[in-house]
Every structure is written in structure tokens, then in C-alpha cells.
C-alpha positions as CSV (number, residue, x, y, z in Angstrom):
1,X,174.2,111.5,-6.3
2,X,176.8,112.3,-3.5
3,X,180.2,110.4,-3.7
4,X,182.3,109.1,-0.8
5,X,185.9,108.3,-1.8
6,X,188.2,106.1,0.7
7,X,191.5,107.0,0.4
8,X,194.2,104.1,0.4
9,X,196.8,101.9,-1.4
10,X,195.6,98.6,-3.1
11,X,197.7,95.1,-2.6
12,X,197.3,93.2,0.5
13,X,200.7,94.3,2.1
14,X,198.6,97.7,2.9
15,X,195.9,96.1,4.6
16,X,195.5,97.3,8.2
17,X,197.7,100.8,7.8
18,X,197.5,103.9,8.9
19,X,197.4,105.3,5.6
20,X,194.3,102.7,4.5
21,X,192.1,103.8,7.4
22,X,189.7,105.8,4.3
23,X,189.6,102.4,3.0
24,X,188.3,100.9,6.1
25,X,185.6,104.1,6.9
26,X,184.2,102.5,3.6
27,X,183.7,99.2,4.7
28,X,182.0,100.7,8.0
29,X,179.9,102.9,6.1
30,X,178.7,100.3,3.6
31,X,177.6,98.1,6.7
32,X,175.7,101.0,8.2
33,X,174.0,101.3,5.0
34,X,173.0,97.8,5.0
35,X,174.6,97.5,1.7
36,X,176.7,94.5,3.0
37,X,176.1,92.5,6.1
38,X,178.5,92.5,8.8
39,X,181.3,90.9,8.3
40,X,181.0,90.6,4.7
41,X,184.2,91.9,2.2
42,X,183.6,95.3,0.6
43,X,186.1,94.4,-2.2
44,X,184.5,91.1,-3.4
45,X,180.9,92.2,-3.4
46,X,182.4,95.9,-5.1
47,X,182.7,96.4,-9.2
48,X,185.8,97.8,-10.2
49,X,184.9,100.8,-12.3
50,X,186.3,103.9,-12.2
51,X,189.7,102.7,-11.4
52,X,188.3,101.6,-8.2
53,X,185.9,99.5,-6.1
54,X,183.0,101.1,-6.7
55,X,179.5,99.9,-4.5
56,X,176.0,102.0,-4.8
57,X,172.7,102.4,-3.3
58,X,170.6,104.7,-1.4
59,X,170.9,106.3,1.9
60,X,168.3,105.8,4.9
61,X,166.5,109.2,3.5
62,X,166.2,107.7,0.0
63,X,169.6,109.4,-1.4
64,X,171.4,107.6,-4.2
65,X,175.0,107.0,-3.5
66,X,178.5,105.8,-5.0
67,X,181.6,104.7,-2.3
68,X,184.8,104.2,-3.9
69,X,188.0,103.0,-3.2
70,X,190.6,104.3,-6.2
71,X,192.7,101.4,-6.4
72,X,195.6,103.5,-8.3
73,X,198.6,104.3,-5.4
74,X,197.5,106.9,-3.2
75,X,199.6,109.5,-5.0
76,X,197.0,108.9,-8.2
77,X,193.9,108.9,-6.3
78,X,192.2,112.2,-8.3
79,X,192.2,109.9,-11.5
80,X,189.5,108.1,-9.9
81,X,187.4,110.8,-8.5
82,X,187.8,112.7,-11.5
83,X,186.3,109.5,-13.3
84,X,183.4,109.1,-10.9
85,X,182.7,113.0,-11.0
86,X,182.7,113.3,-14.8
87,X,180.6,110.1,-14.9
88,X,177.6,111.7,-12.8
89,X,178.6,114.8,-13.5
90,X,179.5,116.1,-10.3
91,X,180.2,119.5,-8.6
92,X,183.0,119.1,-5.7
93,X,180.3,119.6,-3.6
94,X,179.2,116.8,-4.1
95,X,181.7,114.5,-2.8
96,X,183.5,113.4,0.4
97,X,186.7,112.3,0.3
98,X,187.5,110.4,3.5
99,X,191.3,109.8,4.7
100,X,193.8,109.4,7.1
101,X,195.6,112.5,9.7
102,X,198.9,112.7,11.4
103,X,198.2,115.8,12.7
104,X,195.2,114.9,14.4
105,X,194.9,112.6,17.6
106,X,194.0,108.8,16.8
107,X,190.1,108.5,16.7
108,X,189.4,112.1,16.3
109,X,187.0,113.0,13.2
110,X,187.5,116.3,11.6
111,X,185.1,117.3,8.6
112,X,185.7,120.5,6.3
113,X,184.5,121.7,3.3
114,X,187.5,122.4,1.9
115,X,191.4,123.5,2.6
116,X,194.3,122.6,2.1
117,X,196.1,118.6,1.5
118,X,198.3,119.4,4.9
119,X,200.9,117.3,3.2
120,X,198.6,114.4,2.2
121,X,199.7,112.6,-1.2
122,X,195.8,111.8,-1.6
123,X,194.4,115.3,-1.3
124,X,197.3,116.8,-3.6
125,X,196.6,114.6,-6.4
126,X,192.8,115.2,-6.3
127,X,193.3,119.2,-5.8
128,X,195.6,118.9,-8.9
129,X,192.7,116.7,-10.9
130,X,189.7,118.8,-9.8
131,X,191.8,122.5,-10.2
132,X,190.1,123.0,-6.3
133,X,191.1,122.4,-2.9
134,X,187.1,123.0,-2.6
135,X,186.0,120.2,-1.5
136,X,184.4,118.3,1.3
137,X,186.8,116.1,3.4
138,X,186.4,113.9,6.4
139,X,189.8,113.3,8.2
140,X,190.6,111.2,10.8
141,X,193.3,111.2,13.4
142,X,196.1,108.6,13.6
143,X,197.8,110.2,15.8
144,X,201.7,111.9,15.0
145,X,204.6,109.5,14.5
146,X,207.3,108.5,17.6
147,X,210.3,110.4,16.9
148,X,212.9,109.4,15.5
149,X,210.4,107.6,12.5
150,X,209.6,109.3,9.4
151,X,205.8,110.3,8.3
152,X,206.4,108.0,5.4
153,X,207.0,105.0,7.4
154,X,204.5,105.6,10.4
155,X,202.0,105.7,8.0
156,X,202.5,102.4,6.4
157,X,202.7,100.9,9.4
158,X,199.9,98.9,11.4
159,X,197.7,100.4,14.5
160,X,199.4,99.6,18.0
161,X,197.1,97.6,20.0
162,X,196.4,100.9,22.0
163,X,195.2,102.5,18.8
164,X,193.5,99.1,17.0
165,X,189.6,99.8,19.1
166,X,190.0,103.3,19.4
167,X,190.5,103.1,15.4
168,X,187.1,100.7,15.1
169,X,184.9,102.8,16.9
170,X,186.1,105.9,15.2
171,X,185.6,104.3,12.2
172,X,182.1,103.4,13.3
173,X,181.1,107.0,13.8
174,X,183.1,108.1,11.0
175,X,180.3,106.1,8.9
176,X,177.7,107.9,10.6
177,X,179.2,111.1,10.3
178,X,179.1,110.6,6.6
179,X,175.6,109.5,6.2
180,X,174.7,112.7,8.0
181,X,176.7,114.3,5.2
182,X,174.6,112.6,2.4
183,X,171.2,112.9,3.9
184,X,171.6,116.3,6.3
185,X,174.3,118.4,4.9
186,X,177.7,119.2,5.3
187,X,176.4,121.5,8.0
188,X,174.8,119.2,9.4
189,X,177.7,116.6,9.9
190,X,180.2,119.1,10.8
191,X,178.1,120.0,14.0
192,X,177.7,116.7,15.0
193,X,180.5,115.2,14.4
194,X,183.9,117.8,14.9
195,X,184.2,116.9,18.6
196,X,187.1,115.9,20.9
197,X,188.5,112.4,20.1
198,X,186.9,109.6,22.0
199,X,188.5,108.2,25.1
200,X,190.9,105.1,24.3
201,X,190.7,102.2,26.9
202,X,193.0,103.6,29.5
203,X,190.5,107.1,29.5
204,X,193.2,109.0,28.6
């Protein structure tokens, strides 16, 4: 069983953030997967178990998987994957946590097997619940926030129209990046997917 968390907060007032874009990686990935049809909600067709959205199935190669979306604030997201872990008795190995990057540029995926939260609410809580920062991660970039405007903020805030396609596609192979992950190896996803961020509209 490998696990895929999507980080995020729950409510509708988050929907379409910065800081939800682990949340929206999940809904890619569950359409690559042809777990839902396109255009189909994540969250109605999910169970909630493990305070979360939970949705499983197998891979392309025949590999059983869970996605979840912890639907506690992102500051409590390790009670979930500690949940889902003990459940299937997981090693950290064993799960991908998928999230959101300042420090990165918008659209760029970076996957790592472990490290440290770089500041990220979501990572710290899950490094305090699993006693590791050794664990597989798949970040990707938002881009940093216009000064004068707090991380806080920028993150809560919605995708310019700039960064809105570069965000889909990225998303797009974000899903793929992951299914590597699940069927390939960490490895394997790392090599193919840790490249330069793709171009946005203007080619810039």
C-alpha cells in the first residue's frame, strides 16, 4: 500500500489557494488513475476516514493505493497520516506527502525523500507525529510572495491569472510524477520529474 497525502485546509473559503494546491494534485491524480472521471468532485465520491477524504484503488501496474486529504487545519495535518499509517501499518517510506512551495518557482515540481518542513506548517506537524523528517515529499512551486505581503497571506490567497494554467498543467504532471512514485520508485520519479519549471504562457 503506498499513501499519497494532499496537503490543505478544509471549508470552501480555501478553495482555489496557494496553500490548497496538495489538495488539487489529488484530484488530478485520482483522474489519472481513472478512479473518477474528469470533471467529477474528489470530495463527494471520497469517504471521510481517517480525519480526511480518503479514495483507494490500484495503480496502472496493479499497486493498491490510499489518497487522502486530512481535513483537520493544515497545522494538524500529521493526525491524519499518522491515522492512515498505523491503519496499514506503514513505514514513512511508504508515503508521499504532496504540498505547496514559496520558495520554489510556480509550476516547478520538486520530489525528495526526506528533509526538512522549510517553514511549512504541514510538514512540521507530520515530522512531529511520525518523530522523522524521513519521508518522501512532492513539492510544488508557487512562486515567493510580492513584497510588502506576508507568507501567511500570499499563501491564502488565489493563483493570479498568470499563474492559474501554469498551476493546471503542473498539477497534471504532478499526478504523473506520483504514479511513477507508486509503481517505479522514488528513484524513479525523482529522475523524471525534478526538472526546470515549465514555461508559463508568455515563455518566460
Amino acid at each position: 500500500m503506498r499513501l499519497v497525502v494532499g496537503l490543505g485546509n478544509p471549508g470552501n473559503e480555501f478553495v482555489g489557494t496557494r496553500h490548497n494546491v496538495g489538495w488539487e494534485i489529488l484530484d488530478s491524480l485520482a483522474v489519472r488513475l481513472h478512479w473518477i472521471g474528469q470533471g467529477r468532485d474528489f470530495n463527494r465520491v471520497a469517504r471521510k476516514k481517517f480525519d480526511g477524504l480518503a479514495l483507494d484503488g490500484s495503480s496502472p501496474a496493479g499497486n493498491k493505493a490510499l489518497l487522502l486529504k486530512p481535513t483537520t487545519f493544515m497545522n494538524a495535518s500529521g493526525q491524519a497520516v499518522q491515522a492512515a499509517m498505523a491503519f496499514y501499518q506503514l513505514s514513512p517510506a511508504d508515503v508521499m506527502i504532496v504540498l505547496d512551495d514559496m520558495a520554489l518557482p510556480c509550476g516547478k515540481i520538486r520530489i525528495r525523500g526526506g528533509g526538512s518542513s522549510g517553514g511549512h506548517n504541514g510538514l512540521k506537524d507530520i515530522e512531529r507525529a511520525l518523530a522523522t523528517d524521513q519521508y518522501p515529499r512532492l513539492r510544488l512551486g508557487i512562486d515567493s510572495p510580492p513584497p510588502p505581503m506576508a507568507g501567511h497571506d500570499y499563501v491564502l490567497g488565489r493563483f493570479t491569472a498568470a499563474q492559474r494554467p501554469v498551476i493546471d498543467e503542473a498539477s497534471r504532471r504532478a499526478a504523473e510524477a506520483i504514479v511513477a512514485w507508486i509503481d517505479q520508485g522514488l528513484e524513479t520519479a525523482m529522475n523524471g520529474f525534478n526538472k526546470e519549471r515549465l514555461k508559463d504562457q508568455k515563455g518566460d
